[in-house]
C-alpha positions in Angstrom: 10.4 -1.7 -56.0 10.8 2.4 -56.9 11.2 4.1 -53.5 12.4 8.1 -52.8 15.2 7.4 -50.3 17.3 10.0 -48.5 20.8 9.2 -47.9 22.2 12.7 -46.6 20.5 15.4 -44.7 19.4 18.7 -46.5 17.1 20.2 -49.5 14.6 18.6 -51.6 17.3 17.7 -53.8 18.7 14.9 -51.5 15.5 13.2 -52.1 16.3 10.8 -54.8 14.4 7.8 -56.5 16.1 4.4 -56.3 15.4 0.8 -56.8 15.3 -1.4 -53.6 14.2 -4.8 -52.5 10.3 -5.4 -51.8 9.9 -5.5 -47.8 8.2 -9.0 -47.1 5.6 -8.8 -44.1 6.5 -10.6 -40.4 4.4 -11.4 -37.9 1.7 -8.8 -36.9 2.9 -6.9 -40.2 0.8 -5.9 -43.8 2.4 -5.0 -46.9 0.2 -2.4 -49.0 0.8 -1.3 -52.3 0.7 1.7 -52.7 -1.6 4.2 -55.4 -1.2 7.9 -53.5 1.2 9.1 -50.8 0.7 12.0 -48.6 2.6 14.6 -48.3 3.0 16.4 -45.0 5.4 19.4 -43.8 7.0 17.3 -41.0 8.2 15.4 -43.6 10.5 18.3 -44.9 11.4 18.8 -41.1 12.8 15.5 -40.8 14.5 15.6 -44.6 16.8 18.6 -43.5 17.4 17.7 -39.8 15.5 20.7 -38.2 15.8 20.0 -34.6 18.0 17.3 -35.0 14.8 14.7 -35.0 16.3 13.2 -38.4 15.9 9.4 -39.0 19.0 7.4 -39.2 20.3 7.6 -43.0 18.9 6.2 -45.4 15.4 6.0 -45.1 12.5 6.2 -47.1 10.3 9.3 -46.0 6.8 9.7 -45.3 3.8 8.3 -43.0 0.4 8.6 -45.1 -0.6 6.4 -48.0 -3.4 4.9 -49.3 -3.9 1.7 -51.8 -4.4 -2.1 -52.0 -3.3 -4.8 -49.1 -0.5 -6.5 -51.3 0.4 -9.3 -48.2 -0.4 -10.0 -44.8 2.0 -11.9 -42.5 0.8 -14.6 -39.4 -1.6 -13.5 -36.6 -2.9 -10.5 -38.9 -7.1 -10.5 -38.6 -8.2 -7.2 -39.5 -7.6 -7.2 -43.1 -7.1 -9.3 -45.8 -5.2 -9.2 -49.6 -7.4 -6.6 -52.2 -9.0 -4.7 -49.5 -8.8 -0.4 -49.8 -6.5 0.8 -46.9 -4.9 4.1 -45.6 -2.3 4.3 -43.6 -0.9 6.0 -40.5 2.5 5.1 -39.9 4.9 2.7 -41.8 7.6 0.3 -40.9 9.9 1.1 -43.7 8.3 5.0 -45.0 5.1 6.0 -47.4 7.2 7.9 -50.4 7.6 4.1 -52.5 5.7 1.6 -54.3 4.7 -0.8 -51.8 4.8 0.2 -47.2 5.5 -2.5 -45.0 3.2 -1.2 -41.6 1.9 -2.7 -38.1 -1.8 -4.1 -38.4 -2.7 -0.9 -36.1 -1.2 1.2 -38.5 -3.6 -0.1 -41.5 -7.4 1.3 -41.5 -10.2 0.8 -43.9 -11.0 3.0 -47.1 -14.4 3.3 -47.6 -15.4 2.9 -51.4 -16.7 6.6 -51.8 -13.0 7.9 -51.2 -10.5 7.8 -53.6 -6.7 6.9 -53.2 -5.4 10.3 -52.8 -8.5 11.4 -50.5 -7.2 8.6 -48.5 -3.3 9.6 -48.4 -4.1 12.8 -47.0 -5.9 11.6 -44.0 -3.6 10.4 -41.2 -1.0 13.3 -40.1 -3.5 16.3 -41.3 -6.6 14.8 -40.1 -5.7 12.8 -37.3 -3.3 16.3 -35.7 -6.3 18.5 -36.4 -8.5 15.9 -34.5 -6.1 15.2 -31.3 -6.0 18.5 -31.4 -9.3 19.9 -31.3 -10.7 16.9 -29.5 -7.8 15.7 -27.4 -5.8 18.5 -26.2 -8.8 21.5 -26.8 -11.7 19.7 -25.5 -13.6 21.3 -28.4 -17.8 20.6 -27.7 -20.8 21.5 -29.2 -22.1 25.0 -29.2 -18.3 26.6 -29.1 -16.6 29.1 -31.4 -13.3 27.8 -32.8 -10.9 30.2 -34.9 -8.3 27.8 -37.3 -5.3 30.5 -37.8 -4.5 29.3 -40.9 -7.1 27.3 -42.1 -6.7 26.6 -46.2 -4.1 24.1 -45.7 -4.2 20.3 -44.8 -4.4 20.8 -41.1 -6.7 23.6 -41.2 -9.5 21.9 -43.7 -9.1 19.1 -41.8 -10.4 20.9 -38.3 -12.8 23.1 -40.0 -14.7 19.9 -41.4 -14.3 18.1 -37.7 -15.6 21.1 -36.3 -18.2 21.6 -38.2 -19.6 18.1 -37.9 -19.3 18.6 -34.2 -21.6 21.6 -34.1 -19.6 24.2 -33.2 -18.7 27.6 -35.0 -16.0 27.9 -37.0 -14.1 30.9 -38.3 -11.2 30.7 -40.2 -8.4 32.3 -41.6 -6.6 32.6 -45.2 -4.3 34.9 -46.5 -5.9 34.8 -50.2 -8.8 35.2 -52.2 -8.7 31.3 -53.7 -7.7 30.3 -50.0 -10.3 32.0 -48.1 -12.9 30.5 -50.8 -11.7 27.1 -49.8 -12.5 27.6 -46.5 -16.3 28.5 -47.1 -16.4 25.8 -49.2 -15.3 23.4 -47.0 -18.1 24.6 -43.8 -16.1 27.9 -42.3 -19.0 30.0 -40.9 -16.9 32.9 -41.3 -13.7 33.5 -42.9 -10.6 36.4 -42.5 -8.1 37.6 -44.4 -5.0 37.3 -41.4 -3.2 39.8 -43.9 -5.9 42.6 -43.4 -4.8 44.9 -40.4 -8.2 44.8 -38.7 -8.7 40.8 -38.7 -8.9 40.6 -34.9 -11.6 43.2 -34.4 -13.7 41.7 -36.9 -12.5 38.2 -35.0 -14.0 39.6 -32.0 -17.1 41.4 -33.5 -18.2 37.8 -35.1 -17.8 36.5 -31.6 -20.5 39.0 -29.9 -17.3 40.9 -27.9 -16.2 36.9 -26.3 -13.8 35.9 -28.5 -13.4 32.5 -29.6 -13.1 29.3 -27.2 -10.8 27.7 -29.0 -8.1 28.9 -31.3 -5.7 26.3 -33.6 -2.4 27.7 -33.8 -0.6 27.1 -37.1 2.1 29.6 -36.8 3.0 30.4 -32.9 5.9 32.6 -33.6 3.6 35.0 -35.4 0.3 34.8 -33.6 0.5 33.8 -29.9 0.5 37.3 -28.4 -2.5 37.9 -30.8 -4.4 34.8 -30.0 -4.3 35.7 -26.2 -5.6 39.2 -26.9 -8.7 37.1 -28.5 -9.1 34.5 -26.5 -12.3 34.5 -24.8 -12.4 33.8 -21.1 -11.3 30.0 -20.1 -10.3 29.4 -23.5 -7.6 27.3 -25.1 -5.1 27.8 -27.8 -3.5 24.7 -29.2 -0.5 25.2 -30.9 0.2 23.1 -33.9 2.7 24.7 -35.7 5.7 26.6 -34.8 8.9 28.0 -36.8 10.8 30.3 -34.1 11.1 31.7 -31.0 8.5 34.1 -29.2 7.8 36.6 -26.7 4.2 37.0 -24.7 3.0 38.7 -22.0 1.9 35.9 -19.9 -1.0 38.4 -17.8 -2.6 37.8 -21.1 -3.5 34.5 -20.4 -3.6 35.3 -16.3 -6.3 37.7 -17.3 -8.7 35.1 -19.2 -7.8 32.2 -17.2 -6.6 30.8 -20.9 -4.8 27.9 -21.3 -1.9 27.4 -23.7 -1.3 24.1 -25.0 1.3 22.4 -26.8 0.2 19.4 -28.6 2.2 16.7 -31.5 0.2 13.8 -33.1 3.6 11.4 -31.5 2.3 11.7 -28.5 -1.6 10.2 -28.9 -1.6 7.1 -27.1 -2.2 4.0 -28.8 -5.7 4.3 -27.3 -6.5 7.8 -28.6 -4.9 7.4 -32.2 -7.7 4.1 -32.3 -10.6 6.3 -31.4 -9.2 9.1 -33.7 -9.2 6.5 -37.1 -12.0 4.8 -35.7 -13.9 8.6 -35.9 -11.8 9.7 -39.3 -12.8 6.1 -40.9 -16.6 7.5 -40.2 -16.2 10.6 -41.2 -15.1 9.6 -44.6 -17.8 6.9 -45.0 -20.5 9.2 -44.0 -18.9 12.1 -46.3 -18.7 14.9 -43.2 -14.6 14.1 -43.6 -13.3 15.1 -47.8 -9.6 15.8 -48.1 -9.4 18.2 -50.6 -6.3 17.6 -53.1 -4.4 20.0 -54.5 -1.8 18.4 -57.0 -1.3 14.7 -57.8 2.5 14.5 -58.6 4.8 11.8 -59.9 6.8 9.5 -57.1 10.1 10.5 -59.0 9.4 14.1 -58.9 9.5 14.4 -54.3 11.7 17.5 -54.8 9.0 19.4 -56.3 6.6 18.0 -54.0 8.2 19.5 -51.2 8.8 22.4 -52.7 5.2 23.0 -53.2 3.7 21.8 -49.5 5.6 24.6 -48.1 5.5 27.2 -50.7 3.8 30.2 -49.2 -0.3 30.1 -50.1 -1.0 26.5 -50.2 -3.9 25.0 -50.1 -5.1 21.6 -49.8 -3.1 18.2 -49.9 -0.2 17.1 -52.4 0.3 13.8 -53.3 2.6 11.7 -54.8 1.3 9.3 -57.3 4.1 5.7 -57.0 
């Protein structure tokens, strides 16, 4: 089978398309073939060795897919050869023709979402749900504020919210972006580039501020958020690319909460009642990735050139 495999650390360029042998499923284990792969930020993270959180070379990259149970090995109940699957997770990476995954790793398509609508669903979806949910304790009634909400992450928790009940305002730092984010059930949007974005934040909120703020880029916005915040509210931070300085009375003063959250660390538990909820959402059409650009398997280095070119919006896939 074609697979994008990575053999040395560094730039898009070390991702490179290659012919390998067909994983065969084991025990517990289904083979899916796939028809769209997500592509995620994290997965450029891991590419170049930020952190030092690499996988052992070589490796094929990715977690999210979507396509066609191809095999299922013994003891596997849940799904059978020819149904519609995502993924969340593989055994041996998304970024190729066919994923070898764990049964819990496999969940339903429903037939009213397409291939790529289902590759974008596990680490954008299932993050902005822990998130909101798990770590935020996000309820009906709130006010939520999604720094950065016209990417995959950000669409993601503005739909979740929404169907929750709560209000959502959100930020983008375009026209088009900002658009999207109506579009997609933002009761309000900012423009994060305007210098009076936080007043108007605070205005929309009656004076309260938001209860809960997603954090896409910490290293920017934490000091901001905890000027914002209102009283006993929670920031969640999602994304982060450097270091920061706060004044921590900031979040003395409001009784605020900062919390740190990574999709990693769900429990098995949480990440069943997350696709359990996701599966639903995209069934009852409250949950609709939005997809930005469909692009070739063999082109990955433009791929992750454009999930983190600056403006984004939406959800790139690769097309096997």
């Amino acid at each position: 089978m074609k697979a994008i495999r990575v053999s040395e650390y560094g730039g898009p360029a070390v991702l490179k398309l290659e012919e390998i042998p067909a994983p065969q499923p084991a025990q517990g284990q289904v083979l899916v073939r796939n028809h769209a792969v997500g592509i995620n930020p994290v997965d450029t993270y891991l590419r170049s060795n930020t952190d030092n959180r690499g996988p052992k070379l070589p490796y094929t990259p990715g977690s999210d897919a979507a396509g066609v149970v191809e095999a299922v090995g013994a003891g596997v109940g849940s799904v059978k050869p020819g149904d519609r699957v995502y993924i969340g997770g593989s055994v041996s990476g998304a970024y190729a023709e066919l994923s070898l995954c764990t049964e819990a790793q496999v969940h339903p398509l429903p037939g009213n979402a397409s291939f790529g609508q289902g590759a974008g669903m596990n680490v954008p979806y299932a993050t902005a749900y822990h998130a909101l949910i798990h770590r935020g304790h996000g309820a009906e009634g709130e006010t939520l504020f999604v720094h950065g909400a016209s990417g995959g992450v950000g669409i993601a928790a503005v739909q979740i919210a929404r169907a929750r009940g709560m209000t959502v305002i959100g930020t983008a730092g375009t026209p088009r972006g900002r658009q999207l984010v109506l579009e997609q059930g933002a009761h309000h949007v900012l423009d994060h580039g305007a210098p009076n974005y936080l007043k108007e934040l605070t205005d929309l909120t009656g004076g309260t501020g938001p209860d809960i703020i997603l954090e896409m880029l910490a290293n920017v916005n934490l000091q901001n958020d905890l000027g914002v915040i209102a009283m006993r509210g929670r920031i969640v931070v999602i994304g982060n690319r450097g270091t920061v300085e706060i004044n921590a009375r900031f979040a003395m003063n409001k009784d605020a909460a900062i919390l740190g959250m990574a999709l990693f660390h769900a429990s098995p538990a949480q990440l069943a009642g997350i696709h359990a909820a996701l599966v639903e959402g995209l069934r009852n059409g409250t949950l609709r990735p939005v997809i930005a650009e469909e692009i070739p398997l063999a082109q990955a280095p433009r791929a992750h050139e454009a999930v983190m070119a600056a403006g984004h919006h939406g959800k790139i896939v690769l097309v096997p």
